[in-house]
C-alpha positions in Angstrom: -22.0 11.9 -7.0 -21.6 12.1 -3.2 -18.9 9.4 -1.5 -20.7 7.3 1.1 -18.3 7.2 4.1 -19.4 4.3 5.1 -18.8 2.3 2.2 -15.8 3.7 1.9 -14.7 2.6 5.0 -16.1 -0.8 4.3 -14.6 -0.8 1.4 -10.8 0.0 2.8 -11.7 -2.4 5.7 -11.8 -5.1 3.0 -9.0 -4.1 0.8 -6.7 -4.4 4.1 -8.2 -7.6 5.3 -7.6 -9.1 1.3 -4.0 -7.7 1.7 -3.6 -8.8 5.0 -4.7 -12.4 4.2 -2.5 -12.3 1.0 0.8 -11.1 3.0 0.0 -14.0 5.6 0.0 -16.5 3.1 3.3 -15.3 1.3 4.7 -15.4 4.4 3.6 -18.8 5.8 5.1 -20.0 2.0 8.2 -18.5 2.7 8.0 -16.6 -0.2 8.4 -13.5 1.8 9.3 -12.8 5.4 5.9 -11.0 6.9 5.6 -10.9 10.7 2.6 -8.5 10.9 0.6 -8.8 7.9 -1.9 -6.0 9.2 0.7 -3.7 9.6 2.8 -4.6 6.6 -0.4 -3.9 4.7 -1.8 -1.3 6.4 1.8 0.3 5.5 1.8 -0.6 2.0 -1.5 1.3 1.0 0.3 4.1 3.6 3.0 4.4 0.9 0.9 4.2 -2.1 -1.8 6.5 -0.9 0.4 8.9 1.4 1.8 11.6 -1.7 -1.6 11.7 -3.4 -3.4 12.5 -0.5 -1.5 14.8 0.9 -1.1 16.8 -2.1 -4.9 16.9 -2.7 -5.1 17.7 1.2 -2.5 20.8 1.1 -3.3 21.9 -2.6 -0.1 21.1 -3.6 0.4 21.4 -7.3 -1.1 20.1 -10.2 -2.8 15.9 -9.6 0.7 13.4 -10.6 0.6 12.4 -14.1 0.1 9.0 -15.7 3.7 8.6 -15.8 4.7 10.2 -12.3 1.8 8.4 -10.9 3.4 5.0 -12.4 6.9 5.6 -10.9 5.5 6.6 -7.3 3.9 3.1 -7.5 6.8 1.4 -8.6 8.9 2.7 -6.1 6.7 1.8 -3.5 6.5 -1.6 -4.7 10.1 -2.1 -4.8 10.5 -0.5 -1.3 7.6 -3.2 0.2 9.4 -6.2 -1.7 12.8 -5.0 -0.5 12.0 -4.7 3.0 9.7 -8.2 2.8 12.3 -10.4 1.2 13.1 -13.7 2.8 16.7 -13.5 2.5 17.9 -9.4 2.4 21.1 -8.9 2.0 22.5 -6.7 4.8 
């Protein structure tokens, strides 16, 4: 099956604007401290993405495992929510 580049694009293009939208609203709650959504997003899927492509794109190595593949997202979700938190300790 062929990957339509276009749709893929689209696709991302909506996945950041949902993200986006969602980080704005977190932030206007005060449940997190989010000064540029787009670019708090846009960095997020950065993190997530950034290893797994960059493998695939160099030939690194075997694809990450279930279980690697779990703690690469948990640490990037811990990094995002550490840096985002309303009241970080210094």
């Amino acid at each position: 099956m062929a990957l339509n580049p276009a749709s893929s694009a689209g696709q991302a293009t909506k996945a950041l604007d949902r993200l986006s939208a969602y980080l704005q609203e977190l932030d206007r709650q005060g449940i997190f401290h989010v000064p540029d959504p787009r670019l708090s997003a846009q960095a997020f899927l950065a993190l997530l993405e950034g290893q797994i492509i960059e493998r695939a794109r160099l030939g690194v190595g075997p694809a990450l495992t279930s279980e690697k593949m779990g703690h690469h997202i948990d640490a990037c979700v811990t990094l995002f929510l550490t840096a985002h938190q309303v009241n970080r300790p210094d």
